[in-house]
C-alpha positions in Angstrom: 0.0 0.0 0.0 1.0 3.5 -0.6 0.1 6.3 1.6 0.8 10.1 1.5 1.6 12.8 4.3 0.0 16.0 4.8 2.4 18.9 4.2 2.2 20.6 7.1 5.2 22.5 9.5 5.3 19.2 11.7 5.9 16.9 8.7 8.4 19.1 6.7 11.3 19.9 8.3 12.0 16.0 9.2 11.4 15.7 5.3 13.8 18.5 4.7 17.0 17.4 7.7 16.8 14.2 9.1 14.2 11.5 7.3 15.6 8.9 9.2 14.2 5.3 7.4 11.3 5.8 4.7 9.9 2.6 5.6 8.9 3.5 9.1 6.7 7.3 8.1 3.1 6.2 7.7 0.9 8.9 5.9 -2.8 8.0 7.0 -4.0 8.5 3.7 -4.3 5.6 1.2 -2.9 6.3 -2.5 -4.9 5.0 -4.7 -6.0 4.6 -8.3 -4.6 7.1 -11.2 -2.3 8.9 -8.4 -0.5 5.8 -8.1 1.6 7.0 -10.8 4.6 9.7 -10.2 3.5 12.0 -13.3 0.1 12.2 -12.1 1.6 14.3 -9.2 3.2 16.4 -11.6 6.5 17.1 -12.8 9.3 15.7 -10.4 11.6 17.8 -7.9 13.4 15.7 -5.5 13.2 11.6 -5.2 14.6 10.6 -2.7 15.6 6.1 -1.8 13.4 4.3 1.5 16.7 5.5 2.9 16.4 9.1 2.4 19.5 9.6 -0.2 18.6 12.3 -2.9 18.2 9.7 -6.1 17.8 13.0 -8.1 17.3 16.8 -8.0 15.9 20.0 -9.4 17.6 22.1 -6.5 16.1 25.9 -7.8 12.8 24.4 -8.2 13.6 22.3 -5.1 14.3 25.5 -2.7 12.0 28.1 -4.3 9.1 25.2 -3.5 10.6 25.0 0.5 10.9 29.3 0.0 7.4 29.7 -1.0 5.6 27.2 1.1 7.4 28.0 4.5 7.4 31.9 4.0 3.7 32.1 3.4 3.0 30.5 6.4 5.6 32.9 8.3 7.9 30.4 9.2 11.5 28.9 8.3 12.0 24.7 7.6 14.3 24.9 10.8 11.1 26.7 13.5 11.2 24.7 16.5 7.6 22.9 16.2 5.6 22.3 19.2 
């Protein structure tokens, strides 16, 4: 089964630093169907193996996606959360 994660400010920065093992995040919400498949997510910025080394990399898409999506919700990927 393939699950996704929210993208929230809890989620992100262990995404972003310190992944740890792939295998051991659990999502909550089932995959299913026609978003099985990587394009239908659109087009592809980082992939990453179940062990969290970067496979592959867009890096100014990359950071201007982490730029946008942290500053609009006034914080930085490294804010204490809690």
């Amino acid at each position: 089964m393939r699950q996704a994660l929210a993208a929230d400010p809890a989620v992100l920065p262990n995404f972003l630093t310190d992944m740890g093992d792939l295998n051991t995040w659990r999502g909550g919400h089932s995959v299913d169907g026609d978003k099985r498949s990587p394009e239908a997510w659109g087009e592809l910025v980082i992939a990453r193996a179940n062990t969290g080394e970067v496979i592959t990399m867009d890096p100014e898409r990359y950071w201007e996606g982490i730029y946008t999506w942290f500053r609009s919700r006034g914080v930085d990927y490294d804010t204490p959360s809690g």
